[in-house]
N, C-alpha and C positions, 0 to 999 in steps of 0.2 A: 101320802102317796110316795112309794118308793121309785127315786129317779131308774131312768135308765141307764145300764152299764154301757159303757164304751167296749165294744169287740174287742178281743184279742188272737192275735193268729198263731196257729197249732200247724205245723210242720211234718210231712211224714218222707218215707225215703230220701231221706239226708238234705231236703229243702227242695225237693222235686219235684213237690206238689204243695199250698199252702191252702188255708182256710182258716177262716173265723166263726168265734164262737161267743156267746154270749157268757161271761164267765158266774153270773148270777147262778147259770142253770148247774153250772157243779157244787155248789155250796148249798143247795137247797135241799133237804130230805122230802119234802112234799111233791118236787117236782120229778125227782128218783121215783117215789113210790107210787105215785101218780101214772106215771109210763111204764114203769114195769109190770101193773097193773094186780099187785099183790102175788104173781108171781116168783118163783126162783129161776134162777139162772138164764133171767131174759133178759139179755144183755143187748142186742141188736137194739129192739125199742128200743130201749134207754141211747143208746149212742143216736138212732135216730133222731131223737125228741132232743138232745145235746146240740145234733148239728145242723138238723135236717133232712126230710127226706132226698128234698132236691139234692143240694152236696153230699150226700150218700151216695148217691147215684152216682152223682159228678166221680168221685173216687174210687166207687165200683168201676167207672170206665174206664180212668184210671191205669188201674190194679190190671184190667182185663187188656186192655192196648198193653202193657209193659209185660204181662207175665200168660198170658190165656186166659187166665183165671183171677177172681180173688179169693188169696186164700185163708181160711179162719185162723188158723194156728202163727202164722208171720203176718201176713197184710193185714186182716180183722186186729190184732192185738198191735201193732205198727200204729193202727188208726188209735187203739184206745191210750195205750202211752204216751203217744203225742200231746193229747186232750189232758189225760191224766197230768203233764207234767204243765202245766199251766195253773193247776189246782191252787198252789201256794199263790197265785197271782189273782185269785177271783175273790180275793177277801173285799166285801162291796163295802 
């Protein structure tokens, strides 16, 4: 039975928003390919299924309170670098 990971928290607009994540779920290819569901370039699931929908949301509102909008090309890729840059840290 493999333990459970301890959260780690991922950062976006310069510490303006914070959040945790299970870092098990970026090391894993089963749980990538699992979510994105054998498709290409579905990126949303996957970042969902990373952090959840709830805090997806949480940070769509976010994004929406601070700018109108969220936007895919800065705040979508804001969200996934953040997450990304924790990668080196989810070695379980």
């Amino acid at each position: 039975m493999e333990k459970k990971a301890e959260l780690v928290e991922a950062s976006i607009d310069n510490g303006g928003y914070k959040f945790k994540i299970d870092p098990q779920k970026l090391d894993d290819i089963e749980v990538i390919e699992a979510l994105s569901d054998g498709k290409q370039n579905n990126l949303l699931p996957i970042i969902k299924g990373i952090i959840g929908d709830d805090e997806f949301a949480n940070i769509k509102a976010y994004y929406v309170n601070k700018h109108g909008r969220m936007s895919i090309t800065t705040d979508l890729t804001e969200v996934v670098e953040a997450i990304f840059k924790l990668f080196p840290k989810s070695q379980a």
